[in-house]
PDB file as gemmi writes it, atoms N, CA and C in Angstrom:
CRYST1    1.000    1.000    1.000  90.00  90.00  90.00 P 1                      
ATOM      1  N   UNK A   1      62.514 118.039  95.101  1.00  0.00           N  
ATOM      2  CA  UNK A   1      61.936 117.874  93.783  1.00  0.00           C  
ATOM      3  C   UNK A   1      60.437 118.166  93.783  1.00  0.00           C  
ATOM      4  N   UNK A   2      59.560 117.760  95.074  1.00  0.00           N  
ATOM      5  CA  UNK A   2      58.499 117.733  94.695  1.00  0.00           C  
ATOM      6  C   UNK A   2      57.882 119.137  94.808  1.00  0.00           C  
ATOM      7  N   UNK A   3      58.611 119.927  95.589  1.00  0.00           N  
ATOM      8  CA  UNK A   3      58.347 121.350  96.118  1.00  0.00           C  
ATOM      9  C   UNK A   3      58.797 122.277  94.951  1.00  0.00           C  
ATOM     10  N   UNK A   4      60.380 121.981  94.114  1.00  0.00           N  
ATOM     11  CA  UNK A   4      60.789 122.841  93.510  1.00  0.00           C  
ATOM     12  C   UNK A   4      60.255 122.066  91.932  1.00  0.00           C  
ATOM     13  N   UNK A   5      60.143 121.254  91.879  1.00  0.00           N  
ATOM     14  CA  UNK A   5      59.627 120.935  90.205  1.00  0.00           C  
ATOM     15  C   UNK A   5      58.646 119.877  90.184  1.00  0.00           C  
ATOM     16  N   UNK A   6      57.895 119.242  90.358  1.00  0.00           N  
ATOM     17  CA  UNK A   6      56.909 118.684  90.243  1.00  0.00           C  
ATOM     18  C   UNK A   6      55.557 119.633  90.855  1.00  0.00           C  
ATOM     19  N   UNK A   7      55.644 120.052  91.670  1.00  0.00           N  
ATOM     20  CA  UNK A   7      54.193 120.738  92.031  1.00  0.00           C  
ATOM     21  C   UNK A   7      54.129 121.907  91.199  1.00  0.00           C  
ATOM     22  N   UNK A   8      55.409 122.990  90.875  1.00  0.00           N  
ATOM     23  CA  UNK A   8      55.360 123.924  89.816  1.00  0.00           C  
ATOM     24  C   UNK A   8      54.819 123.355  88.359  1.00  0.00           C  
ATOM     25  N   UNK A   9      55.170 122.651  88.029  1.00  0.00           N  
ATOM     26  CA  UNK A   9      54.821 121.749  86.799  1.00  0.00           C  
ATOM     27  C   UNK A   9      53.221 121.705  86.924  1.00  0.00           C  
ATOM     28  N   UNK A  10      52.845 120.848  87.797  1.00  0.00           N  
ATOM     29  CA  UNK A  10      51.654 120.524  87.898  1.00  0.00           C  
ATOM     30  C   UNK A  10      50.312 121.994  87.836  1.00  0.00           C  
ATOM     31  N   UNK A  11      50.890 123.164  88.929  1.00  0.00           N  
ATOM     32  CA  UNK A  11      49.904 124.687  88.905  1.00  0.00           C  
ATOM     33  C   UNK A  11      50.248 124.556  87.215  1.00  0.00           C  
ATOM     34  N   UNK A  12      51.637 124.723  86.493  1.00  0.00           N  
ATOM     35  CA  UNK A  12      51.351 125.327  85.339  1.00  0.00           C  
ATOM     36  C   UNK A  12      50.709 124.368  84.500  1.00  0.00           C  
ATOM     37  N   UNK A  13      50.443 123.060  84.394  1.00  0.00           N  
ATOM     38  CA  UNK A  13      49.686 122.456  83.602  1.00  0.00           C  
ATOM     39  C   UNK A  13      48.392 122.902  84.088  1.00  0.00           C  
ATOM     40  N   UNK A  14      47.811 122.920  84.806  1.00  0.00           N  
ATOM     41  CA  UNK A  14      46.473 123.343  85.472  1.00  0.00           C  
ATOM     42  C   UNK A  14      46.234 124.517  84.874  1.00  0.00           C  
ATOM     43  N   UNK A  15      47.025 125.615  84.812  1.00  0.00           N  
ATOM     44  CA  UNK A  15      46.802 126.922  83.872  1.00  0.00           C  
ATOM     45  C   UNK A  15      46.710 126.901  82.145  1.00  0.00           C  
ATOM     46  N   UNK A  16      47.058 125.872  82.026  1.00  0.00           N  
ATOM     47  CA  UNK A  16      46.917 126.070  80.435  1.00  0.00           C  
ATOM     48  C   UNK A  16      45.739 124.759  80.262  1.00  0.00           C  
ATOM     49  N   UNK A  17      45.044 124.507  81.600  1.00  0.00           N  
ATOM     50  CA  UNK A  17      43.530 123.574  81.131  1.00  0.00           C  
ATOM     51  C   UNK A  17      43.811 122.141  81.121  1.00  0.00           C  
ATOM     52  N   UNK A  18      45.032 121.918  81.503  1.00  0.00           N  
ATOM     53  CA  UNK A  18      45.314 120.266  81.638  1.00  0.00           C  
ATOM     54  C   UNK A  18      44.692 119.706  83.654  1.00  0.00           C  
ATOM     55  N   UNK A  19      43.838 118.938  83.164  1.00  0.00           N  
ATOM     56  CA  UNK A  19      42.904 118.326  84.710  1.00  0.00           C  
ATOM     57  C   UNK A  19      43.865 117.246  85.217  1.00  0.00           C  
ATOM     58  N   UNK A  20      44.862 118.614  85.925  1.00  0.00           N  
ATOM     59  CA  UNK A  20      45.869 116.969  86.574  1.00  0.00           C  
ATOM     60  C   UNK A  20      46.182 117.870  87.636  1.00  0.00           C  
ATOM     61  N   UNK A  21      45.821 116.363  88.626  1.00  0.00           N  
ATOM     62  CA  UNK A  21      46.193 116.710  90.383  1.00  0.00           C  
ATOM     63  C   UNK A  21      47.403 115.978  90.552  1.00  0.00           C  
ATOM     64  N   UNK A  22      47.597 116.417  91.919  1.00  0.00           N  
ATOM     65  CA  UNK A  22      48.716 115.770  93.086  1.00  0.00           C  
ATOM     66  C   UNK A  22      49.642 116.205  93.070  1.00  0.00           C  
ATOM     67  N   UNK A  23      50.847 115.839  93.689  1.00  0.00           N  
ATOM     68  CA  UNK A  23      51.640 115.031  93.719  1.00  0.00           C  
ATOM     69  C   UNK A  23      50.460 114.183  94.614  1.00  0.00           C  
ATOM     70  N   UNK A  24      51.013 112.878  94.403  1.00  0.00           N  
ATOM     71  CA  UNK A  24      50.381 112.022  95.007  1.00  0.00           C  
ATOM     72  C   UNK A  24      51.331 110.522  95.665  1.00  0.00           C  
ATOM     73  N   UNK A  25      51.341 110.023  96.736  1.00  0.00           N  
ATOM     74  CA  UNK A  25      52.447 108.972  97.161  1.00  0.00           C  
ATOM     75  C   UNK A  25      52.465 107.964  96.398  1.00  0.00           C  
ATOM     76  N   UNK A  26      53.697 107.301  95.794  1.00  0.00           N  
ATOM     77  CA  UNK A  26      53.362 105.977  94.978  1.00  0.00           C  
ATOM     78  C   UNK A  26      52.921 105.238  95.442  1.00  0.00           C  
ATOM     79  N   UNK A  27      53.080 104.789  97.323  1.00  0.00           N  
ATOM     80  CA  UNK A  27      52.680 103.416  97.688  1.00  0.00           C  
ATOM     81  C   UNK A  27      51.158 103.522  97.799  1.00  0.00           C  
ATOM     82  N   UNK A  28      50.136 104.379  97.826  1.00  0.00           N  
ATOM     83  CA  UNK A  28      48.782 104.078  97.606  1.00  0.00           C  
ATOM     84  C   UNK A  28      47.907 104.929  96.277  1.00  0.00           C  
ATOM     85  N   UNK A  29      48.616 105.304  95.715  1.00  0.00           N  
ATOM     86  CA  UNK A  29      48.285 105.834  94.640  1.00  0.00           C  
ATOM     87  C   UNK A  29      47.275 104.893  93.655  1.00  0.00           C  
ATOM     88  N   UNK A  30      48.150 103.584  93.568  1.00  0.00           N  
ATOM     89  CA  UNK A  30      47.707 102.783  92.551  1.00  0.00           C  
ATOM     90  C   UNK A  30      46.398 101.948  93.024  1.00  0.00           C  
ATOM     91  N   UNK A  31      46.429 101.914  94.762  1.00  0.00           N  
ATOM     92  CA  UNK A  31      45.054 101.334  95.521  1.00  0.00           C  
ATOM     93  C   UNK A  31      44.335 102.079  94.654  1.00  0.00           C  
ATOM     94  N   UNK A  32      44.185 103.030  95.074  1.00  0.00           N  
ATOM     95  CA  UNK A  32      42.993 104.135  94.992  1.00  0.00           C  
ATOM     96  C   UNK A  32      42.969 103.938  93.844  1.00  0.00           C  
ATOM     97  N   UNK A  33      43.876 103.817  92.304  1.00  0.00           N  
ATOM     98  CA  UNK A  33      43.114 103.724  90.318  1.00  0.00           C  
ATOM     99  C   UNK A  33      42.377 102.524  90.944  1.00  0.00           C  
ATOM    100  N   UNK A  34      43.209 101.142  91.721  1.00  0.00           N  
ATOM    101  CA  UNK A  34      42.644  99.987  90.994  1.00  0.00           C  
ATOM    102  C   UNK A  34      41.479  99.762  91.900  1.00  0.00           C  
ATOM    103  N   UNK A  35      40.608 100.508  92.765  1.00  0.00           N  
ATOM    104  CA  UNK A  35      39.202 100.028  93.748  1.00  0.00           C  
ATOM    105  C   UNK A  35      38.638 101.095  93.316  1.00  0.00           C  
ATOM    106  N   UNK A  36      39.103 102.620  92.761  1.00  0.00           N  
ATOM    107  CA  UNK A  36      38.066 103.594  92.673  1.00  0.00           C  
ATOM    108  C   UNK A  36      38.252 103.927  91.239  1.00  0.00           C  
ATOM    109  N   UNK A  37      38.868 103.566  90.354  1.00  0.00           N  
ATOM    110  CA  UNK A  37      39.022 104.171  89.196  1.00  0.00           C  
ATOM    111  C   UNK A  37      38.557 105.899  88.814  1.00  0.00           C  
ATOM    112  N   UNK A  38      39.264 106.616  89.782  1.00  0.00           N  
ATOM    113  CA  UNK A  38      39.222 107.856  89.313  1.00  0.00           C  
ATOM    114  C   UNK A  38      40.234 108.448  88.994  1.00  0.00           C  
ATOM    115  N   UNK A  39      40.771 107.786  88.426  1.00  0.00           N  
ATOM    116  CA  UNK A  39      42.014 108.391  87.857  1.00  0.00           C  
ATOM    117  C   UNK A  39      42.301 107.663  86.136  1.00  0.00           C  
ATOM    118  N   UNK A  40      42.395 108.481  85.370  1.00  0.00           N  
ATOM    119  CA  UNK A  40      42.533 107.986  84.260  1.00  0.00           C  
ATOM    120  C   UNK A  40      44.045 107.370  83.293  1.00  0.00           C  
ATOM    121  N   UNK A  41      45.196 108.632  84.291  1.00  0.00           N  
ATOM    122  CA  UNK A  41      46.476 108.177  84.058  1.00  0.00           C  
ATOM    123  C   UNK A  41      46.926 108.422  85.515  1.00  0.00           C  
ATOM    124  N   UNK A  42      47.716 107.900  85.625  1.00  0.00           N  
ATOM    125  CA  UNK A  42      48.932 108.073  86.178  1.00  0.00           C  
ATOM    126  C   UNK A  42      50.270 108.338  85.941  1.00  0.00           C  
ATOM    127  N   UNK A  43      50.788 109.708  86.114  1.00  0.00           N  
ATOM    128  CA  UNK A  43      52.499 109.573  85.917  1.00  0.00           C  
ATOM    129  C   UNK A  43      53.298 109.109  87.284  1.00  0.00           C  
ATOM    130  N   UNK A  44      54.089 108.260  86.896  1.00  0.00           N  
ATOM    131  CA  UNK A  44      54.867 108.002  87.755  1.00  0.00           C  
ATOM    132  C   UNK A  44      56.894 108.418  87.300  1.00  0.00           C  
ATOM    133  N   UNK A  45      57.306 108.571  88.081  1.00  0.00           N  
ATOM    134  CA  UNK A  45      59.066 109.235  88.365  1.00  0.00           C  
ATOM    135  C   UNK A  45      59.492 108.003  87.356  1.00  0.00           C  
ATOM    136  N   UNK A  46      59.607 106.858  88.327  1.00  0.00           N  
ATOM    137  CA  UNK A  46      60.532 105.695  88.425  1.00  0.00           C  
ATOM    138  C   UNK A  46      59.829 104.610  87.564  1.00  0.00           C  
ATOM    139  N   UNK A  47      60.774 104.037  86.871  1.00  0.00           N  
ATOM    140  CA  UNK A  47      60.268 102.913  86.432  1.00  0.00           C  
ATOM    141  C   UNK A  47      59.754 101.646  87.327  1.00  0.00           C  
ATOM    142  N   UNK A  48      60.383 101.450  88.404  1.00  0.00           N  
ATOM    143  CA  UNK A  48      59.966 100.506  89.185  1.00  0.00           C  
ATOM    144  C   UNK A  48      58.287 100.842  89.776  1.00  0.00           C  
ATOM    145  N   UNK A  49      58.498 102.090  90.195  1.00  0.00           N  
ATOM    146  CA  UNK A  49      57.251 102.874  90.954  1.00  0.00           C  
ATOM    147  C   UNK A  49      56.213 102.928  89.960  1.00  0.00           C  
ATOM    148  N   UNK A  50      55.938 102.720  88.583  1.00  0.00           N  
ATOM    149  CA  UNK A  50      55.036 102.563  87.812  1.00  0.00           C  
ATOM    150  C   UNK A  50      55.022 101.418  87.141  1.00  0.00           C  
ATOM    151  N   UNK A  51      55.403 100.592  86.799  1.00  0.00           N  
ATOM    152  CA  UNK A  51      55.275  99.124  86.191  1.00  0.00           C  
ATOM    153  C   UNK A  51      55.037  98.398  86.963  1.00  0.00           C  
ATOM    154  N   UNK A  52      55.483  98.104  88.569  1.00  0.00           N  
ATOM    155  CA  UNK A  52      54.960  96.817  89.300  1.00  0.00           C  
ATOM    156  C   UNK A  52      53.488  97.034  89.360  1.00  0.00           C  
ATOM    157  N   UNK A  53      52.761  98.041  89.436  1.00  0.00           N  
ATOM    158  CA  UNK A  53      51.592  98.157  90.338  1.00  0.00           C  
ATOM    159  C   UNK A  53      50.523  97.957  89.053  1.00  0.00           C  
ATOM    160  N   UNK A  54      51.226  98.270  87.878  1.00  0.00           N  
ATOM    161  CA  UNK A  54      50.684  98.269  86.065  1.00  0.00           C  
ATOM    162  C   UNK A  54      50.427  96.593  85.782  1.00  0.00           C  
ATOM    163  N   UNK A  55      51.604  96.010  85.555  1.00  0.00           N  
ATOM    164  CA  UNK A  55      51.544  94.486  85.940  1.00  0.00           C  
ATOM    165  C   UNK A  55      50.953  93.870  86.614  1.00  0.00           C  
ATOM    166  N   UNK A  56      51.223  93.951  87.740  1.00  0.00           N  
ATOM    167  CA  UNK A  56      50.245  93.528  88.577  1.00  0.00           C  
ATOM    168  C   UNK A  56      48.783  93.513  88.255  1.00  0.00           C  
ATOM    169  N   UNK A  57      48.648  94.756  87.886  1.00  0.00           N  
ATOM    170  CA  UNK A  57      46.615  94.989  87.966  1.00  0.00           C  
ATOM    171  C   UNK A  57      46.467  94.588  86.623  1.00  0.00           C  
ATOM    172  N   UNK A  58      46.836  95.084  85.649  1.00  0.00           N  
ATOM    173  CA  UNK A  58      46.398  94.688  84.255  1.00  0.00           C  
ATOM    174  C   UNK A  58      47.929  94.644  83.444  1.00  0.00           C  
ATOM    175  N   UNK A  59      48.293  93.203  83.565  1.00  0.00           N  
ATOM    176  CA  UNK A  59      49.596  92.932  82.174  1.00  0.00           C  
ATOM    177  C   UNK A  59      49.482  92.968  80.583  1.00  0.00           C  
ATOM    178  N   UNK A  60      48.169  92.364  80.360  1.00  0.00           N  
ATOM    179  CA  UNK A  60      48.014  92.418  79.270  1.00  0.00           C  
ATOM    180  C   UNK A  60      47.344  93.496  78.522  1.00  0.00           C  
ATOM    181  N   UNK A  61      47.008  94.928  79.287  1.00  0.00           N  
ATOM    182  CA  UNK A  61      46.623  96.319  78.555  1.00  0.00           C  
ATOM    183  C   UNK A  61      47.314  96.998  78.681  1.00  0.00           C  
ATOM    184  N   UNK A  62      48.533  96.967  79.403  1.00  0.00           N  
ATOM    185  CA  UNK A  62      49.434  98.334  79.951  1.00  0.00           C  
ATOM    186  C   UNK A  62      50.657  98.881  79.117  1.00  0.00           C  
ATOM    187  N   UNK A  63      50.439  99.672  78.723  1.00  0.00           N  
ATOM    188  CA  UNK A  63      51.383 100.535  77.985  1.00  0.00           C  
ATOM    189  C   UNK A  63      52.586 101.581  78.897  1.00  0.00           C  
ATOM    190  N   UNK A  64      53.310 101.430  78.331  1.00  0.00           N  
ATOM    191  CA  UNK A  64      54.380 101.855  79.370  1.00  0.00           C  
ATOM    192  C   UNK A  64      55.345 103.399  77.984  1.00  0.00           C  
ATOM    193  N   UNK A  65      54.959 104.140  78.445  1.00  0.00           N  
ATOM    194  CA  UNK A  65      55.405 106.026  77.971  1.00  0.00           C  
ATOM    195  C   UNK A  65      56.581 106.132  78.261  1.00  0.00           C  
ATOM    196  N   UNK A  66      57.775 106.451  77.937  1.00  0.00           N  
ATOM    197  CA  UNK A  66      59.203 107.379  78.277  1.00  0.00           C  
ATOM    198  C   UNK A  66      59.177 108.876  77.410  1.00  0.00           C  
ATOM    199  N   UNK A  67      58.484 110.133  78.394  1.00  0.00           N  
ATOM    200  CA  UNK A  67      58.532 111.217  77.855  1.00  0.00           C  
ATOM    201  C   UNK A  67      59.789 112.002  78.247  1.00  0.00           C  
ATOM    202  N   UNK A  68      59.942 113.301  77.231  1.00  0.00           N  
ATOM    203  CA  UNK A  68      61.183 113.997  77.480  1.00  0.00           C  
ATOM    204  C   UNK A  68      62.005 113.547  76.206  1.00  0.00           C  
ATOM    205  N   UNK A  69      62.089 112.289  75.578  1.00  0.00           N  
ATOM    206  CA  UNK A  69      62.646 112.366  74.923  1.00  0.00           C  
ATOM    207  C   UNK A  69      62.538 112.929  73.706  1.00  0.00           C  
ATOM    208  N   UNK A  70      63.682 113.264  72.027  1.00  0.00           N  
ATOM    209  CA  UNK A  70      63.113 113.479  70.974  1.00  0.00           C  
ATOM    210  C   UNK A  70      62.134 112.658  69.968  1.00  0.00           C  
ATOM    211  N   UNK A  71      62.061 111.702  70.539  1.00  0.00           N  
ATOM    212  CA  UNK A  71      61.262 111.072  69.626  1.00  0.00           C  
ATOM    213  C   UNK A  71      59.944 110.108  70.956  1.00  0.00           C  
ATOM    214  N   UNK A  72      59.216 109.173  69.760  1.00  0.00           N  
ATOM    215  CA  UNK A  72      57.904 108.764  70.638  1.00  0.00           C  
ATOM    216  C   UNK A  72      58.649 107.633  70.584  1.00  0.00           C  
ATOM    217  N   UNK A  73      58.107 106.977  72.101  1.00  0.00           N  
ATOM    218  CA  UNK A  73      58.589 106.101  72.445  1.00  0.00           C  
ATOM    219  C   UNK A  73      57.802 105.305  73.738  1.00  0.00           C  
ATOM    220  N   UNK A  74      57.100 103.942  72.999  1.00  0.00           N  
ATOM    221  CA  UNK A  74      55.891 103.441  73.408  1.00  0.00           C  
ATOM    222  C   UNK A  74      56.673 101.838  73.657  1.00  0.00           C  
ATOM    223  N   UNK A  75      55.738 101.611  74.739  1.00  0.00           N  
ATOM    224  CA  UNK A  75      56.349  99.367  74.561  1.00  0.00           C  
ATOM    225  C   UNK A  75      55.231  98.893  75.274  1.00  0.00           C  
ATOM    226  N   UNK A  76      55.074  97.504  75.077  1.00  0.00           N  
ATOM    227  CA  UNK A  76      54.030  96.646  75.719  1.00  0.00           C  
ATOM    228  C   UNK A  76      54.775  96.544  77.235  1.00  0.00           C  
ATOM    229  N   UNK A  77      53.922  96.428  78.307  1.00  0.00           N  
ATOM    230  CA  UNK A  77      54.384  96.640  79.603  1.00  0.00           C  
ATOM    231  C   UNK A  77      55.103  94.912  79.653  1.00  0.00           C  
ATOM    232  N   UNK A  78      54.618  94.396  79.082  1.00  0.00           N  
ATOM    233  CA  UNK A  78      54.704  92.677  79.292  1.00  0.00           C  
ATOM    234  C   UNK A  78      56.338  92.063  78.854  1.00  0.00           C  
ATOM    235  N   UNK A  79      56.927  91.429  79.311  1.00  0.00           N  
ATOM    236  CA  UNK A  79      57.848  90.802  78.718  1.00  0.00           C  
ATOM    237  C   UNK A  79      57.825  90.092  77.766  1.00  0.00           C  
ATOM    238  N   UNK A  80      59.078  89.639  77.382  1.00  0.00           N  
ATOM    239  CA  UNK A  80      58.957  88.521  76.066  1.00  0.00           C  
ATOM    240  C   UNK A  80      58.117  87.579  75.722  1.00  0.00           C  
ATOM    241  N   UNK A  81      57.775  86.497  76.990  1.00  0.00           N  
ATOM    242  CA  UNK A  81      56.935  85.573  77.016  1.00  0.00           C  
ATOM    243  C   UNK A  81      57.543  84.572  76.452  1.00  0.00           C  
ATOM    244  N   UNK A  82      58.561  84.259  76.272  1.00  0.00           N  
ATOM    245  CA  UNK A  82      59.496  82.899  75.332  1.00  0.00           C  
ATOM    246  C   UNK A  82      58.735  81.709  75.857  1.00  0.00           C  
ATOM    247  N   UNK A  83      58.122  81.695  77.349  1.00  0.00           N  
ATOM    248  CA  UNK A  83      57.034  80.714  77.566  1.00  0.00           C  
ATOM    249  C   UNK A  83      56.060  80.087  77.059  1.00  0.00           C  
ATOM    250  N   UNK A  84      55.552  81.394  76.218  1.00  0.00           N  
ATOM    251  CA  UNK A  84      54.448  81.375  75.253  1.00  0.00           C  
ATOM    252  C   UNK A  84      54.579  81.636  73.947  1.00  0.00           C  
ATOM    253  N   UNK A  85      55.287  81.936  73.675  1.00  0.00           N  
ATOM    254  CA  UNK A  85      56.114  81.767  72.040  1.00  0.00           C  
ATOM    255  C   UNK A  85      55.687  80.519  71.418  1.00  0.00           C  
ATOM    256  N   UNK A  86      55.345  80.912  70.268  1.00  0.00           N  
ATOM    257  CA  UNK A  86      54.616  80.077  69.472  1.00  0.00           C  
ATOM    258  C   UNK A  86      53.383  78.714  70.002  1.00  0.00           C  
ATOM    259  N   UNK A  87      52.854  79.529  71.083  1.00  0.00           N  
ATOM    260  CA  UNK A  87      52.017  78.340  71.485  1.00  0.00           C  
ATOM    261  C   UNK A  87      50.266  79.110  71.605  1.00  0.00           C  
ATOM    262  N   UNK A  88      50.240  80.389  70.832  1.00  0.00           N  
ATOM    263  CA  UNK A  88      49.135  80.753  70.776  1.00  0.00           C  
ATOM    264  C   UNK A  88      48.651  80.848  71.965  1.00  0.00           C  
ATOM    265  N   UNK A  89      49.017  81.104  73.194  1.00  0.00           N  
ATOM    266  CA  UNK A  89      48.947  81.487  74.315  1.00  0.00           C  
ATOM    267  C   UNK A  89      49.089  83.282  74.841  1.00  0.00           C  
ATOM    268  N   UNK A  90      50.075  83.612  73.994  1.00  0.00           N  
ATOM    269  CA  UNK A  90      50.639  84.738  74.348  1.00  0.00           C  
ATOM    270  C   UNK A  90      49.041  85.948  73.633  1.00  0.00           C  
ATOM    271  N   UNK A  91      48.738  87.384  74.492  1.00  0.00           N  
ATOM    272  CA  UNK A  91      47.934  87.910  74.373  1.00  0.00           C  
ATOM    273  C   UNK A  91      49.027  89.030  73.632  1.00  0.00           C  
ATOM    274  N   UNK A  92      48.423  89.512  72.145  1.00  0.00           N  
ATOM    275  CA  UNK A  92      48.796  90.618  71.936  1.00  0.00           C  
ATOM    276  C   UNK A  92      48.349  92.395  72.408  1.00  0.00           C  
ATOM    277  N   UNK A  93      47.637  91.977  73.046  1.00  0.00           N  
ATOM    278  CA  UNK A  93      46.503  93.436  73.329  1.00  0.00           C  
ATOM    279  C   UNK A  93      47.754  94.088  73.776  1.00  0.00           C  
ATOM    280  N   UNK A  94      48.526  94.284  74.598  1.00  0.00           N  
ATOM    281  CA  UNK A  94      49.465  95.418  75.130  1.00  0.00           C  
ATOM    282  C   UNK A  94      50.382  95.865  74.135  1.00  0.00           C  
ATOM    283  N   UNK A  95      50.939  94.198  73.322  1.00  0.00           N  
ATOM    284  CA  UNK A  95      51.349  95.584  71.938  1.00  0.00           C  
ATOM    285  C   UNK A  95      50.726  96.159  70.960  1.00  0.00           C  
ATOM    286  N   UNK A  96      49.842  95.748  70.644  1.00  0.00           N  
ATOM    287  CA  UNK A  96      48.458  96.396  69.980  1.00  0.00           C  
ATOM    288  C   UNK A  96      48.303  98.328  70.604  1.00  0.00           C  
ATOM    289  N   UNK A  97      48.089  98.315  71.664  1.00  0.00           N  
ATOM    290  CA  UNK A  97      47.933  99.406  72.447  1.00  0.00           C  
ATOM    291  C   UNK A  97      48.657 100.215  72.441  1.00  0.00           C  
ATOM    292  N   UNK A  98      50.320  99.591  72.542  1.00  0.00           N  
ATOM    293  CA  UNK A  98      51.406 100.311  72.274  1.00  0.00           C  
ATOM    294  C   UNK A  98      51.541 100.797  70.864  1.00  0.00           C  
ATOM    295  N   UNK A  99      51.460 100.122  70.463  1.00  0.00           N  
ATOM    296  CA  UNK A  99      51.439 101.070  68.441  1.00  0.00           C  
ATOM    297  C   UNK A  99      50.140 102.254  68.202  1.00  0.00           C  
ATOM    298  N   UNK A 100      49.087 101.753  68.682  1.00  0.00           N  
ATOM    299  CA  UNK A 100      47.993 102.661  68.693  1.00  0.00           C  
ATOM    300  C   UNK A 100      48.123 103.686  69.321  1.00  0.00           C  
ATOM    301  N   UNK A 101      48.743 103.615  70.735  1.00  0.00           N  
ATOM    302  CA  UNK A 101      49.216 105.157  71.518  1.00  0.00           C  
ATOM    303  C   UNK A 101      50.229 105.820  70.563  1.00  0.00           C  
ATOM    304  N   UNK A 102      51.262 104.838  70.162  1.00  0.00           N  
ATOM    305  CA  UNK A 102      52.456 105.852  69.648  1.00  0.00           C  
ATOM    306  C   UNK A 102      51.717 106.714  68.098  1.00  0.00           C  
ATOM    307  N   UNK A 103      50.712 105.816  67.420  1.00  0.00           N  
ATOM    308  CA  UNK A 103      50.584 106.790  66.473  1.00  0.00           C  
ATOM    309  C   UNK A 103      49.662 107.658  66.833  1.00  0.00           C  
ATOM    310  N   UNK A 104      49.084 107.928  67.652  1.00  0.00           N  
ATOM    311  CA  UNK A 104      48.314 108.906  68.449  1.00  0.00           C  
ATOM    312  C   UNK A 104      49.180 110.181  68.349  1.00  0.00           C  
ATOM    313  N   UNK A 105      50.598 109.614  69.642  1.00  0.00           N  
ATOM    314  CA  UNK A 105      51.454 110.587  69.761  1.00  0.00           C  
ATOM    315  C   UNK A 105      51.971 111.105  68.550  1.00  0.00           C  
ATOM    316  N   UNK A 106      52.180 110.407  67.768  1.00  0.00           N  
ATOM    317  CA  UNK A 106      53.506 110.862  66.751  1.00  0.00           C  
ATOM    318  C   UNK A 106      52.455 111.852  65.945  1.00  0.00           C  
ATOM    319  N   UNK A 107      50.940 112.074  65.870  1.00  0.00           N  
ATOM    320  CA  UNK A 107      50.352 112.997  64.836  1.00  0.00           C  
ATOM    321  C   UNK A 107      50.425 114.227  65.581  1.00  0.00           C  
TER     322      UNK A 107                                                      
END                                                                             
């Protein structure tokens, strides 16, 4: 995959002016955003391989993308929180973020 469609992907985004490197390994990928912040996104394959390391570093800003499909399709990285349900505890910023990306996308 990474030889026959991900690195092809990547030269041709690079040709039409999109500033995106790598392939890059998941298990230190996310070191390197969260001590050097030079990286502004990250795509990741797998859902597992991009949400633990998202959670982990920041739960309450992380927006979580499913591209490829026909339509936009955005969610707060965070779970339900039934913990915090109705106790004014719970932070809305990640779904906040999530509606703001999707109408980004959808224009």
């Amino acid at each position: 995959e990474e030889t026959n469609i991900i690195q092809p992907s990547i030269v041709q985004a690079q040709n039409l002016g999109i500033p995106i490197k790598g392939p890059f390994a998941a298990d230190t990928i996310f070191h390197d955003y969260k001590n050097c912040q030079r990286h502004t996104r990250i795509i990741a394959l797998y859902h597992d391989q991009g949400l633990i390391p998202i959670k982990y570093n920041n739960l309450d800003e992380g927006v979580n993308i499913t591209l490829g499909l026909p339509f936009v399709r955005t969610s707060p990285d965070h779970g339900t929180a039934f913990d915090k349900a109705g106790l004014g505890k719970a932070s809305p910023l990640s779904f906040q973020r999530a509606l703001q990306l999707a109408d980004i996308l959808s224009a």
